[in-house]
N, C-alpha and C positions, 0 to 999 in steps of 0.2 A: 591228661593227668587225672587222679581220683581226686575227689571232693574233699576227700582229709588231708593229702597235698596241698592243694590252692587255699584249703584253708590253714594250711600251716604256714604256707609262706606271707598270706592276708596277714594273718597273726604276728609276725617278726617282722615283716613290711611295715605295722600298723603301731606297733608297740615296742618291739626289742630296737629295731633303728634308732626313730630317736633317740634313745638315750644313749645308744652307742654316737652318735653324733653329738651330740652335748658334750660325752664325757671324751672324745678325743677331736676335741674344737682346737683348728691351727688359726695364726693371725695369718692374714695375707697383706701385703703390699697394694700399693697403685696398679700396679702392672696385674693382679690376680694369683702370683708366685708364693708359696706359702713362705714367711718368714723362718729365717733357721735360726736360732741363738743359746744353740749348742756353744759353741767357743765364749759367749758374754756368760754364761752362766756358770761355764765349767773351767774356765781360766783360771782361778784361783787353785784348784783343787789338782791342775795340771803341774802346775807353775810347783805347789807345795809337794808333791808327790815326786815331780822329778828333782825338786834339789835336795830333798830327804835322801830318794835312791843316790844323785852324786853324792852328796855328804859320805853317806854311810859307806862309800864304797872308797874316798879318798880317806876314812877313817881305817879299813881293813888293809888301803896304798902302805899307810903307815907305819902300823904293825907290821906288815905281811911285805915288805921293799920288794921280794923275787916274785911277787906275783905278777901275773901278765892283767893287761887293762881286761881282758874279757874273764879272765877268772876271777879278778876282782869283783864286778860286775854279776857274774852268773853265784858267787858267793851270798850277793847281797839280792839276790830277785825275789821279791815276795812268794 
């Protein structure tokens, strides 16, 4: 490789890593496994989003009696 390579990569090796390490820091467990807590974090917003989508959709049942569950449903899809 040329000298302005090795030192590009010096350079990102040297300085750009770490902080990309710093700023995409995971927890890890005993075991060395990185922790996920996707589901503890985002259950609330799951939980509130799908009973909005049903609500809205046994609101439209309503109104709308000949409609079929999936038209109801594809009615109401964000």
């Amino acid at each position: 490789m040329s000298k302005n390579v090795t030192q590009e990569i010096d350079f990102f090796e040297n300085k750009i890593s770490p902080l990309i390490r710093t700023n995409y820091f995971r927890n890890t467990d005993v075991t060395g496994q990185f922790v996920d807590d996707f589901l503890r974090i985002d259950i609330f917003f799951i939980v509130f989003f799908a009973g909005d989508f049903l609500l809205r959709s046994l609101v439209i049942f309503r109104r709308n009696p000949q409609l079929s569950w999936v038209d109801r449903m594809l009615r109401r899809w964000y």
